[in-house]
Structure formats: C-alpha cells, structure tokens
N, CA, C and O of each residue as an XYZ file, in Angstrom:
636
protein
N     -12.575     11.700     12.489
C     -11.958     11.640     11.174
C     -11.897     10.172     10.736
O     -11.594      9.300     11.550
N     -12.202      9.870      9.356
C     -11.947      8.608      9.138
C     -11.026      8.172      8.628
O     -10.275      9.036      8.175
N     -10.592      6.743      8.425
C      -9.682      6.058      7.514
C      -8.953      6.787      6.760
O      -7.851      7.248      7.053
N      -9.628      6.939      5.608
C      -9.254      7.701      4.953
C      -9.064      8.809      4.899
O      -8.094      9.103      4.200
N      -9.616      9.669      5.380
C      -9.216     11.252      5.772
C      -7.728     10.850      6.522
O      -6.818     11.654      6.325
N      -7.489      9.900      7.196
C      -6.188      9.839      8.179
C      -5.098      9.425      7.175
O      -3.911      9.754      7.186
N      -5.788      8.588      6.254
C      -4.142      8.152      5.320
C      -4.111      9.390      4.234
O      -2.976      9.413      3.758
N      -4.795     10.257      3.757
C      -4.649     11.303      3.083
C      -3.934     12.445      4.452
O      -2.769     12.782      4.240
N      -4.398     12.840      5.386
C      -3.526     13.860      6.368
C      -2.119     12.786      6.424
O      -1.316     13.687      6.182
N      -1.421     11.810      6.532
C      -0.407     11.175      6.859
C       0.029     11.660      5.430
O       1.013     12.399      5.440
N      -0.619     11.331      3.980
C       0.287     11.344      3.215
C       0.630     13.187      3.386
O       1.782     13.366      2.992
N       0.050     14.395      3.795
C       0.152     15.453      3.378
C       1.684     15.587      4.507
O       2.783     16.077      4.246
N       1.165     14.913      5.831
C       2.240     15.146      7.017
C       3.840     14.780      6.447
O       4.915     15.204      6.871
N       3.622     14.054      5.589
C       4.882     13.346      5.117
C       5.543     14.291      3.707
O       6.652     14.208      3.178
N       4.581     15.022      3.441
C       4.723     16.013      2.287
C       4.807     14.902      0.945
O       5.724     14.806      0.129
N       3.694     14.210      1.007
C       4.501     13.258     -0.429
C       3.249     13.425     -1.392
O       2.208     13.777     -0.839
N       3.224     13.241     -2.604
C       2.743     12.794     -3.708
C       2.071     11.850     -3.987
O       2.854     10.910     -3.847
N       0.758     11.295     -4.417
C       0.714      9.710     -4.289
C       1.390      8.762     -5.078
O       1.361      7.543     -4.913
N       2.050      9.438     -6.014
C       3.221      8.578     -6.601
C       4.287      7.808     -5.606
O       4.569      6.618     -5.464
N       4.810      9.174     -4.900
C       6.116      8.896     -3.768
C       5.341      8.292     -2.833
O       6.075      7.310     -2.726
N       4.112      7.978     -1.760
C       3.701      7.954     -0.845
C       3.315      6.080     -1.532
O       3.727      5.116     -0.887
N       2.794      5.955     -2.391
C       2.410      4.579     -2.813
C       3.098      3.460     -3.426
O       2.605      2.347     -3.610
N       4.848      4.016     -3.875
C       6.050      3.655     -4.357
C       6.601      2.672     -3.129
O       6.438      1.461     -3.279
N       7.022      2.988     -2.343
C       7.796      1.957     -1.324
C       6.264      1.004     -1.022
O       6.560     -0.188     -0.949
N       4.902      1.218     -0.855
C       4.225      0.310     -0.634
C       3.916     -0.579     -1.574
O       2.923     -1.277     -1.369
N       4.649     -0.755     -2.755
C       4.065     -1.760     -3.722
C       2.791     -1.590     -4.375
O       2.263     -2.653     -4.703
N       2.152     -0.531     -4.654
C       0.860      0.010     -5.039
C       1.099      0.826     -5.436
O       2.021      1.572     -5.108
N      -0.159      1.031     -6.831
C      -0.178      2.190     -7.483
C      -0.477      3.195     -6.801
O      -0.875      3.116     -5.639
N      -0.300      4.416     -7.524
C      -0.946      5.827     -6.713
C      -2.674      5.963     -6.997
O      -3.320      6.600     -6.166
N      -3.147      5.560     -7.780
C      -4.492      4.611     -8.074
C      -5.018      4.284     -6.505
O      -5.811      4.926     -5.816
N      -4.281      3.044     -6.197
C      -4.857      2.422     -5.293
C      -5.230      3.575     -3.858
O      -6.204      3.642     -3.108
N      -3.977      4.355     -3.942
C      -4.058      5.091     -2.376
C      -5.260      6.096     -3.001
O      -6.191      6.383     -2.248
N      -5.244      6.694     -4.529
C      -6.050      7.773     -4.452
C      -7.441      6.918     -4.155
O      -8.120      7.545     -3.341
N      -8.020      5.783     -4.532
C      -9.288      5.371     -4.316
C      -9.562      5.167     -2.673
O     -10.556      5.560     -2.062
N      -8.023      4.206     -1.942
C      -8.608      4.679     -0.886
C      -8.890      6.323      0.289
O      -9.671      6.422      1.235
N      -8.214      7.065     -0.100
C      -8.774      8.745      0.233
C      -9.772      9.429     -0.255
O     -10.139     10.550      0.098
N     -10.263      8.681     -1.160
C     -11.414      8.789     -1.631
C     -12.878      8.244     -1.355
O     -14.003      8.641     -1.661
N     -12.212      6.805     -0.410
C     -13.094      6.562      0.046
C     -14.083      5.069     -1.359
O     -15.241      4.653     -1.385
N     -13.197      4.843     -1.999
C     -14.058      3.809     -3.232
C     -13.542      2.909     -2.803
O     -14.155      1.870     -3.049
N     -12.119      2.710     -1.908
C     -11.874      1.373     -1.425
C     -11.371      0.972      0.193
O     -10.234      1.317      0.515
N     -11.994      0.444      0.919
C     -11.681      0.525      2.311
C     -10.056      0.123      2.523
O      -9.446     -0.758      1.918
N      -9.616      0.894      3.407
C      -8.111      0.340      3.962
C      -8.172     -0.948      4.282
O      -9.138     -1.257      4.979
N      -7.207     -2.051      3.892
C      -7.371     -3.260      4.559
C      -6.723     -3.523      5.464
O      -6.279     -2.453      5.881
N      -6.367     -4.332      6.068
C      -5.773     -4.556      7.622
C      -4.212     -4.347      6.988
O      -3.378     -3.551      7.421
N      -3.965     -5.715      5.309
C      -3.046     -5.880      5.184
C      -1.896     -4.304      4.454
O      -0.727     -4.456      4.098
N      -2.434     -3.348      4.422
C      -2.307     -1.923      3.619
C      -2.081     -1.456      4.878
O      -0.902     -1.203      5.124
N      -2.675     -1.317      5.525
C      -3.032     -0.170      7.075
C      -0.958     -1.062      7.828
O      -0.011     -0.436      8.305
N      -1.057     -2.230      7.636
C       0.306     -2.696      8.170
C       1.272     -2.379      7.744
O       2.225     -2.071      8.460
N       1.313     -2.359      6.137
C       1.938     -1.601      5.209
C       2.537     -0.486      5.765
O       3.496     -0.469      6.537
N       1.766      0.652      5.221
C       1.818      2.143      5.736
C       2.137      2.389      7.061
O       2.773      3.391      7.388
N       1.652      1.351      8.050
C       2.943      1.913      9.476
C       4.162      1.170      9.628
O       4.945      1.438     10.539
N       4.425      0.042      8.607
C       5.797     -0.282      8.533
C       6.592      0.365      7.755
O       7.728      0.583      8.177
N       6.331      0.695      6.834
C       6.921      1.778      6.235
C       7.151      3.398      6.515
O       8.149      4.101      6.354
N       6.047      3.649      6.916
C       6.289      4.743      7.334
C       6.271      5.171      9.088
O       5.935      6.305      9.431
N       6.539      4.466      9.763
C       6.704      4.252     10.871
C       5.456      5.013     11.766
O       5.652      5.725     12.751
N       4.287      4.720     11.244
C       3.189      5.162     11.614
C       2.113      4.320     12.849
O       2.065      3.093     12.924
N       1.586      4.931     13.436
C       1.107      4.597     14.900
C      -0.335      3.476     14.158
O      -1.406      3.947     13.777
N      -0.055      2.311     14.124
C      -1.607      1.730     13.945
C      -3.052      1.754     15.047
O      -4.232      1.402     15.037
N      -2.175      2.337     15.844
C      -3.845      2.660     16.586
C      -4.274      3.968     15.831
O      -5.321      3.898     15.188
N      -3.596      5.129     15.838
C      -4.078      5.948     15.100
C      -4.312      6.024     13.502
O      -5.182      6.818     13.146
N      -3.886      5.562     12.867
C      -4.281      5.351     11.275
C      -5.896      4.495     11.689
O      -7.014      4.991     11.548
N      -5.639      3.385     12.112
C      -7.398      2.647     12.506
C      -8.307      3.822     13.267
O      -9.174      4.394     12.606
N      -8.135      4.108     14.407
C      -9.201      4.773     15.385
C      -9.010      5.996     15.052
O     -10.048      6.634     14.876
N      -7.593      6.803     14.836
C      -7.310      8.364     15.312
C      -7.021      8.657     16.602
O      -6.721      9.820     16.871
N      -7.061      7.583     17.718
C      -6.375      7.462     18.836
C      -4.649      7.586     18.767
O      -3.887      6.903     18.083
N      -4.343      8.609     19.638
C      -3.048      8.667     19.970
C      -1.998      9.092     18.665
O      -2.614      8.922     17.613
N      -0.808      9.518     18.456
C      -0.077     10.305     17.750
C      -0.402      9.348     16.668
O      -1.036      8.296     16.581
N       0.504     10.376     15.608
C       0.534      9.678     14.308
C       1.941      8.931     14.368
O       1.963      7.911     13.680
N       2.533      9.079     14.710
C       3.881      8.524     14.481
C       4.498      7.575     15.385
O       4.792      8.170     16.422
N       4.816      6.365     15.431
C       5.758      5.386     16.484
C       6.952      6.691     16.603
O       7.432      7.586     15.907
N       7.073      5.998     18.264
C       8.178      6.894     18.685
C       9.222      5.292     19.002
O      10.290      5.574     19.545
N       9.098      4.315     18.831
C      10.286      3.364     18.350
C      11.308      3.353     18.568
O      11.277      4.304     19.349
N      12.316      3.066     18.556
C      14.024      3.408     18.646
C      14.067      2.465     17.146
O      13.565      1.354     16.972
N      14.961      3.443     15.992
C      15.018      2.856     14.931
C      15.716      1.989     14.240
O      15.724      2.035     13.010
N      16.569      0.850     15.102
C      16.497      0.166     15.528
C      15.511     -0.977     15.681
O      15.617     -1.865     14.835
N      14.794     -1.084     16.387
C      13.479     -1.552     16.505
C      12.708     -1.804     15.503
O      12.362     -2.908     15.081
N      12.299     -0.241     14.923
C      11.800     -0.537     14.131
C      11.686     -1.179     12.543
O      10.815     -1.593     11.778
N      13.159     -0.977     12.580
C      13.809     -1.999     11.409
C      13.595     -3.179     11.460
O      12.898     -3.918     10.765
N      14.389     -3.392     12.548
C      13.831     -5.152     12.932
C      12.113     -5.747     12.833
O      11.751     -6.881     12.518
N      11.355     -4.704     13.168
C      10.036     -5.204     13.254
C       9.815     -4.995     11.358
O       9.076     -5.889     10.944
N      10.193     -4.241     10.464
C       9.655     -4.359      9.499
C      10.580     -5.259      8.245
O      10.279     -5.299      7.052
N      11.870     -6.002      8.958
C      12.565     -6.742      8.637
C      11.330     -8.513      8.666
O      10.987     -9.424      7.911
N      11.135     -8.066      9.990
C      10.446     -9.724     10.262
C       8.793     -9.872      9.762
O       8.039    -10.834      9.911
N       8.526     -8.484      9.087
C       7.212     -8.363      8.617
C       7.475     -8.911      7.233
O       6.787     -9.872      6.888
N       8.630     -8.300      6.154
C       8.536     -8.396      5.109
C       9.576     -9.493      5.011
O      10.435     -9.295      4.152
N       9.665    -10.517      5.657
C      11.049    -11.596      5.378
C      10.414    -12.418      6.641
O      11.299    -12.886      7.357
N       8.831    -12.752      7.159
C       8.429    -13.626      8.003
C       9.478    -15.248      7.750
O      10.061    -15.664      8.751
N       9.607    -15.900      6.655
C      10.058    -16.966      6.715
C      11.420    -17.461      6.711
O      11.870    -18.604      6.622
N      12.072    -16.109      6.852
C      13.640    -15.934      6.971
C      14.465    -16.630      8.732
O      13.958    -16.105      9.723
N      15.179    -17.295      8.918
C      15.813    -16.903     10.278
C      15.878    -15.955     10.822
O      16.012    -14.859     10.277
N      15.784    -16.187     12.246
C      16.242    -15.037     13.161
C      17.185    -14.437     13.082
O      17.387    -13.233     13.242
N      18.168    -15.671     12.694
C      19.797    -15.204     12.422
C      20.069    -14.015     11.779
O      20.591    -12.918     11.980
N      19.352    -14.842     10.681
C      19.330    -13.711      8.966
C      18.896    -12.418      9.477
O      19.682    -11.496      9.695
N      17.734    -12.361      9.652
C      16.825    -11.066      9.853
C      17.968    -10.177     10.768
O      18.517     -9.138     10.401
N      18.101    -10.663     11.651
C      19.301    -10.136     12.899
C      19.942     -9.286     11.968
O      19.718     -8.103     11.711
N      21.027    -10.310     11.363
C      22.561     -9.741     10.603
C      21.748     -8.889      9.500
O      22.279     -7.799      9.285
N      20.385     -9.184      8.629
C      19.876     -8.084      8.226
C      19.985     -6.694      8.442
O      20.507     -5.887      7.673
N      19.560     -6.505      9.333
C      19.148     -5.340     10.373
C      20.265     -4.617     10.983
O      20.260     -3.450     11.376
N      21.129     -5.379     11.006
C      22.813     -4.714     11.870
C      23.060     -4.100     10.462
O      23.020     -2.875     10.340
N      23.357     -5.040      9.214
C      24.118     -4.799      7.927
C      23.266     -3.403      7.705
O      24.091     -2.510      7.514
N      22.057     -2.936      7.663
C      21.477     -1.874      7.175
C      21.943     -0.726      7.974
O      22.639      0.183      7.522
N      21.408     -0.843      9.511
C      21.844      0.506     10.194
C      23.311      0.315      9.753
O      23.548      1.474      9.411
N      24.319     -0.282      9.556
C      25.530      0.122      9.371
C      25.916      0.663      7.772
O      27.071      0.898      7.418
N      24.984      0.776      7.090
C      25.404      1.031      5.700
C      25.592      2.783      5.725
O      24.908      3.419      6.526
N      26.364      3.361      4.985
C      26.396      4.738      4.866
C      25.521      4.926      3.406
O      25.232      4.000      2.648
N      25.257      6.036      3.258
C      24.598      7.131      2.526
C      24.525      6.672      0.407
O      23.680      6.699     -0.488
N      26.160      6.266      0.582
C      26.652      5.363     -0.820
C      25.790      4.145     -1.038
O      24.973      3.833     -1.904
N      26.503      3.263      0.617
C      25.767      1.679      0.248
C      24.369      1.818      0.486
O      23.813      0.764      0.176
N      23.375      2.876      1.005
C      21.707      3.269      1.067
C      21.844      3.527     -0.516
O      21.096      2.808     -1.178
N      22.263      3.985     -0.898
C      21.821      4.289     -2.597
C      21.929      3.346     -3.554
O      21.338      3.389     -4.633
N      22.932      2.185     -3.067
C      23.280      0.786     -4.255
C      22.017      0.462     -4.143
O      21.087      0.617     -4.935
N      22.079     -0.291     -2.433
C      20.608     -1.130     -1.803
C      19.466     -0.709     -2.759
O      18.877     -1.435     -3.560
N      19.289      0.481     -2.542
C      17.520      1.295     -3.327
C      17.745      1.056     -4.407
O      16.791      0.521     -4.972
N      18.942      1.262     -5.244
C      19.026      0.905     -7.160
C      18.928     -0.420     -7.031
O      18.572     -0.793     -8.149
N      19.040     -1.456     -6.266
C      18.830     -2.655     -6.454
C      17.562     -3.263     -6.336
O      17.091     -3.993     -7.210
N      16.757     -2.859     -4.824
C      15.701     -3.206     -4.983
C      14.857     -2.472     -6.158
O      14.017     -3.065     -6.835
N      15.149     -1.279     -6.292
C      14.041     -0.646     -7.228
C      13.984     -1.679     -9.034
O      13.007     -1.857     -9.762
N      15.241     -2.090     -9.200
C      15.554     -2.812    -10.625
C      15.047     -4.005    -10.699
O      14.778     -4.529    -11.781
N      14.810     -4.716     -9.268
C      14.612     -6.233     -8.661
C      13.200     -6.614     -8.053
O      12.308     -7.370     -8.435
N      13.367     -5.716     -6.856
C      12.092     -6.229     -6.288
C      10.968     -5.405     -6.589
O       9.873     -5.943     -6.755
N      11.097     -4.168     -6.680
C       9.561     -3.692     -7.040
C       8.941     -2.941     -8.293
O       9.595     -2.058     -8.848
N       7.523     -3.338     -8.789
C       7.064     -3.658     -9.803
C       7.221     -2.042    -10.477
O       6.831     -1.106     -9.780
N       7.653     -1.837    -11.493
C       7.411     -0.417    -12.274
C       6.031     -0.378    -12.281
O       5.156     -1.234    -12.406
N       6.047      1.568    -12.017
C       4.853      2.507    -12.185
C       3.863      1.880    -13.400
O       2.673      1.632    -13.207
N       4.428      1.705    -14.448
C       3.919      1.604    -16.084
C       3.035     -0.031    -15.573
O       1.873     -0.317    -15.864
N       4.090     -0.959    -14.694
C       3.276     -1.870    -14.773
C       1.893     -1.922    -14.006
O       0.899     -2.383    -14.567
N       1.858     -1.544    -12.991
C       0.845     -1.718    -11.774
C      -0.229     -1.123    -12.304
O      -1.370     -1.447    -11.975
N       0.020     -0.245    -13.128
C      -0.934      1.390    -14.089
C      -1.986      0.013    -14.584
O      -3.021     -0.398    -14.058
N      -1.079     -0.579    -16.067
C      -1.414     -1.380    -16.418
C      -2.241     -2.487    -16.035
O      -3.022     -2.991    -16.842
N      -2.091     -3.005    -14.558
C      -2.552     -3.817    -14.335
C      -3.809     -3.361    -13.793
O      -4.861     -3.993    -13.885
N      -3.657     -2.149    -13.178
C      -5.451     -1.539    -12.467
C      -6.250     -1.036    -13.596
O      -7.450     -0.831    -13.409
N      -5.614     -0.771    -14.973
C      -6.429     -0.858    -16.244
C      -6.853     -1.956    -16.115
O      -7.445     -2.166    -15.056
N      -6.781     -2.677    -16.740
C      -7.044     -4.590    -16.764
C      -8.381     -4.511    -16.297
O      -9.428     -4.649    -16.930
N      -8.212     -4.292    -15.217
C      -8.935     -4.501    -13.898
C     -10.174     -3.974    -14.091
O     -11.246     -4.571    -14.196
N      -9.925     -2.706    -14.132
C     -11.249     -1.424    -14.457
C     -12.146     -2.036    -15.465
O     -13.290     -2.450    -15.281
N     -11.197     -2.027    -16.958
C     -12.208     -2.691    -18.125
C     -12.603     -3.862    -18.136
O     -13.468     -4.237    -18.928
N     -12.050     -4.634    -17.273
C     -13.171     -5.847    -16.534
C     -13.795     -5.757    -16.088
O     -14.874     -6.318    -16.280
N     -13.538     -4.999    -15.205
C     -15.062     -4.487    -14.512
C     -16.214     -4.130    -14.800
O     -17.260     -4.540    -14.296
N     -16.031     -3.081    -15.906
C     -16.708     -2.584    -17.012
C     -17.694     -3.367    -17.864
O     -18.924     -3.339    -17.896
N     -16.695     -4.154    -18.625
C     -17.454     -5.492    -18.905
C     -18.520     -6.252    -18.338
O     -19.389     -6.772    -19.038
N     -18.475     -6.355    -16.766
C     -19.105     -7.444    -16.038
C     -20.006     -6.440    -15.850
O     -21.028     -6.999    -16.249
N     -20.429     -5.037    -15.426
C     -21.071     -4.341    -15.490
C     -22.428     -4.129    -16.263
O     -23.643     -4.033    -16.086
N     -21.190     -4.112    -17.492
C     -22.509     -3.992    -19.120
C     -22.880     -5.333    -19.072
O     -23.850     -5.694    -19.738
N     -22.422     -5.921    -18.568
C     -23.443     -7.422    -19.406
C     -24.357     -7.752    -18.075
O     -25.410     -8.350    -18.298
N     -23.996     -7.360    -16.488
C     -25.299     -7.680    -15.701
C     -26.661     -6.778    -16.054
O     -27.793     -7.261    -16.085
N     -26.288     -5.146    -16.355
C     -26.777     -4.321    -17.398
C     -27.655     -5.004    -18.491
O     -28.867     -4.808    -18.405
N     -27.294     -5.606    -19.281
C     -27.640     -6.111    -20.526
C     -28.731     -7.595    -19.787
O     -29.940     -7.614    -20.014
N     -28.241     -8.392    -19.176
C     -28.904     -9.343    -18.736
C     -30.253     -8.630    -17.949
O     -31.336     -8.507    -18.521
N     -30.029     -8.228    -16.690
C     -31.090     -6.893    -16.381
C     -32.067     -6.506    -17.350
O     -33.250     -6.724    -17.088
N     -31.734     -5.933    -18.492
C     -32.721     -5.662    -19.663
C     -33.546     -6.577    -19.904
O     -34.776     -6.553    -19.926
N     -32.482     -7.769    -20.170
C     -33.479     -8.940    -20.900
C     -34.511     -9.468    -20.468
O     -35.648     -9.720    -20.867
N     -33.613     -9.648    -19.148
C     -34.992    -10.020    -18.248
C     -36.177     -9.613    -17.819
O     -37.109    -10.307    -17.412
N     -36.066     -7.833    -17.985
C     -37.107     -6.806    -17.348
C     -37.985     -7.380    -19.118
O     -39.181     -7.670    -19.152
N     -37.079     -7.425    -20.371
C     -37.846     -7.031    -21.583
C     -38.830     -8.569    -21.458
O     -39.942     -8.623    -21.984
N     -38.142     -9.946    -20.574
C     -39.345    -11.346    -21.092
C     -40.006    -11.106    -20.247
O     -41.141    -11.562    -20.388
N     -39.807    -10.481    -19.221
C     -41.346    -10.231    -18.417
C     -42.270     -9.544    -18.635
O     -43.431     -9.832    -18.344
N     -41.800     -8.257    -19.327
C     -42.919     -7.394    -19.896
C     -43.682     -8.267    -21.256
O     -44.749     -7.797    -21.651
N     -43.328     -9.082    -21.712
C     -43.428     -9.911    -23.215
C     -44.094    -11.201    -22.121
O     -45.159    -11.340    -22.722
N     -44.136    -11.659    -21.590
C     -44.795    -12.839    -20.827
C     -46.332    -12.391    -20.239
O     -47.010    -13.199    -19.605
C-alpha cells in the first residue's frame, strides 16, 4: 500500500472528513485531498505533522510497517509534540506546558481550542484562497510555456 493509500485509510480509521482531518494540521482539505490522490507526494515535514497530531506510527504511515497508531503514554506524547511545535521554547516552558494541559478539564480544553482557533490557525476561507492563487498561477505559467512552445515550433517551421 502506498503513501497515500495509508494517509487516506488513517484519515477513514479516524472517521474524519478532509476538512476535520486537515484542520488541526494547518492545511487545506485541498492539500490532503491531492495528496490521496496521489498529485502531491507526502513530505517528511506533513508525514511529522500527521503523527504528531494524530498520534500516528511514522514507520507505518512511510513503509506500512508495524501498527498504525503510537502506543505512547500520553503524556509522552504531549511532550514530544509540545517540543516539535515550540522547538525554540525552554525546557522549563515546554515542561510546565505539558503539566498545565494534562491538568486542564473539559471547560479549560474548550477556552484553549477557542483561542487557538481565533489566534493561531489560519481560517478555511483563507488557505482556500491561497491554493486558488496558486492554481491560477500555475495556469498562467502553463499557457505561456504553451504559447512560447508554439512560437517556437511556428519559427522553425518559417526558417
């Protein structure tokens, strides 16, 4: 099974949407559908993503070797995706990070998420936007190697 066949079975294992499944990763649902599709390879830095977040086995998302899921103590695995996404933070910090979270109840998990969601990560509408951009640039650079292509096939036939 490949790459992609594995991050499409993870997103189904997880029962999510590519809206919900591409939301905590900072990416459109765009991006994940191209890569299950196979138009864009997983990158190392995505593939790290998706098992920090979703506490997923990176030997198996890469090879298909061994379970899908870290079996971790969660715990652990907080801390490891504390020091992934806050590399230039103290130890200290990251530490008291990581205590302050497992100790939050169900209330202070719901402030935290309304906060980051208002703060740190980019709205749906924008990212949409921005892989438009992208596309009709592409597009562009397309038609005009297209167009250059022509010209050139048309002075050689004329030479």
């Amino acid at each position: 099974m490949s790459e992609e066949n594995r991050v499409r079975e993870l997103r189904k294992a997880l029962n999510c949407t590519l809206d919900k499944f591409s939301e905590p990763l900072g990416v459109s649902k765009t991006a994940i559908s191209r890569i299950e599709n196979g138009e864009r390879t997983l990158t190392d830095q995505m593939a790290k993503a998706i098992c920090s977040v979703y506490r997923v086995n990176e030997t198996w998302l890469k090879n298909g070797i061994g379970e899908m899921f870290e079996t971790r103590p969660i715990g652990d695995d907080l801390k490891a995706r504390i020091d992934y996404f806050l590399p230039d933070e103290s130890e200290t910090f990251r530490l008291r990070l990581a205590r302050l979270i497992l100790s939050m109840d169900k209330e202070d998990m719901a402030k935290l998420e309304a906060y980051a969601r208002k703060y740190l990560f980019p709205k749906e509408s924008d990212t949409d936007a921005i892989d438009q951009k992208v596309e009709s640039y592409r597009a562009e650079l397309e038609a005009e190697v297209a167009s250059e292509k022509a010209e050139a096939s048309r002075t050689t036939k004329d030479a």
